[in-house]
N, C-alpha and C positions, 0 to 999 in steps of 0.2 A: 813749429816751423818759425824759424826767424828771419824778418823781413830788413831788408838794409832797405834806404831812398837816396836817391841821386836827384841832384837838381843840375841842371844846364840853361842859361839862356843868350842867345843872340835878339842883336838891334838890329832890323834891315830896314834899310832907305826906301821904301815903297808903302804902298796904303795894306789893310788888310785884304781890302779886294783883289788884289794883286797877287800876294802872297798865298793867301788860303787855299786858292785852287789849284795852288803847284800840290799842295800838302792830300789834297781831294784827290786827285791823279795817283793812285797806289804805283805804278812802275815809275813812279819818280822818286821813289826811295831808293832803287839801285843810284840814281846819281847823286847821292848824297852821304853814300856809304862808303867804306874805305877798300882801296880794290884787296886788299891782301884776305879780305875774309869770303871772296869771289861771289858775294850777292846774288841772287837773281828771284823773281817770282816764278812761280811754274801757273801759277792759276791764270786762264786765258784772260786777257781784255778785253772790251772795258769793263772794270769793277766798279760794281755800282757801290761807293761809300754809304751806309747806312747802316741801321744798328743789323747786328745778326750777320753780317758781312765777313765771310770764311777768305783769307790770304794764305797761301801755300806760299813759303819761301826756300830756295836753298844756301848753301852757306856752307864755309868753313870756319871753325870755331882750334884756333892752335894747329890748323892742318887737320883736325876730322871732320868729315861728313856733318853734315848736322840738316835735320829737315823739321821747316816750323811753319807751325799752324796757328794763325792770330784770329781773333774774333774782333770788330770791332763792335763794342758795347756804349760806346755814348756818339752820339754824332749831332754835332750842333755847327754849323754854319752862322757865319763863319767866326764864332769866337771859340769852341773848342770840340777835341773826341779824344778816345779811350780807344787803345788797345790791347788786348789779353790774350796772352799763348796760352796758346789751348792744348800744344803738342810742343818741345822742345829743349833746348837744353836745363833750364830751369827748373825748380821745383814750381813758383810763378812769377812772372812778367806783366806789370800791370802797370801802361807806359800814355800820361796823360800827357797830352798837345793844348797849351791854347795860345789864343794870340791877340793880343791886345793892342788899340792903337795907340803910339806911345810917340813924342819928340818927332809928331812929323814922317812916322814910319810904322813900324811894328816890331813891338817886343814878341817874340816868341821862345815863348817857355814848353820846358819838356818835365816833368816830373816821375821817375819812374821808379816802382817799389817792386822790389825782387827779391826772391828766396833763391835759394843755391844748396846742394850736396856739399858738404866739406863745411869745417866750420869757421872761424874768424879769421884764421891764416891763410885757408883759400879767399877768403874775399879780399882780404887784404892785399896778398900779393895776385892774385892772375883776376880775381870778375873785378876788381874797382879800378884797377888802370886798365882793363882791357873797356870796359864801358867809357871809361875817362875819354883814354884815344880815338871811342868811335864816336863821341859827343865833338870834340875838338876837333876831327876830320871834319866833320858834321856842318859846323858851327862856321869853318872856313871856306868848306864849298859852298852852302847858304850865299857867304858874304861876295863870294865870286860870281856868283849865279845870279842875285838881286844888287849887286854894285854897293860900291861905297860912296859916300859923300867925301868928297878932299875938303882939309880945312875945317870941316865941323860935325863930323860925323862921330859916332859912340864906338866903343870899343865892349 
């Protein structure tokens, strides 16, 4: 199985204390998500974040159905956790969070290693811009949600 990684990070203008607990809040990943792949969790609220913690998500992935089951495996407050599809489109999904305080705010880093069906032509054209996209959606609602600073804020 061969594993690609993706790295992503946004600067947001707030403390970690601030930030972490939007991230602890599991149905606040639907707002952060892009509507075209139609998001939602099915698993009732509230979810308790901690390790062993099963997330049912629904989605569409190119206009299919797709239904995922994430485990989270590491949960540290508030500097980082670990997510693992445990059911989904993936061969695996293994999608590290952490957040660091940084310039007066918080860097938050995503790091995610994934396996896929298909081999370097599929990643290359449809999972690496399609994860691209959904980091950059991502990355901009963040920045809308937790404000910018005018005049001296990071990019």
């Amino acid at each position: 199985m061969r594993f690609h990684d993706f790295h992503a990070e946004v600067w947001l203008p707030r403390p970690r204390e601030e930030v972490f607990p939007f991230f602890a809040n599991a149905h606040n990943l639907a707002r952060i998500t892009p509507p075209h792949l139609h998001f939602r969790i099915v698993t009732p609220g509230p979810i308790e974040m901690r390790p062993g913690a099963i997330i049912e998500h629904r989605l569409r992935v190119r206009g299919l159905p797709i239904r995922w089951r994430s485990e989270i495996t590491a949960w540290e407050p508030p500097h980082r956790f670990v997510d693992e599809q445990r059911r989904g489109p993936y061969r695996a999904w293994i999608h590290e969070h952490t957040f660091e305080e940084h310039d007066g705010g918080t860097l938050c880093r995503d790091h995610v290693r994934c396996a896929h069906f298909g081999g370097p032509l599929v990643h290359r054209f449809l999972v690496r811009p399609d994860v691209e996209r959904i980091f950059a959606y991502r990355a901009a609602a963040l920045r809308e949600l937790f404000g910018e600073i005018s005049g001296g804020g990071r990019d």
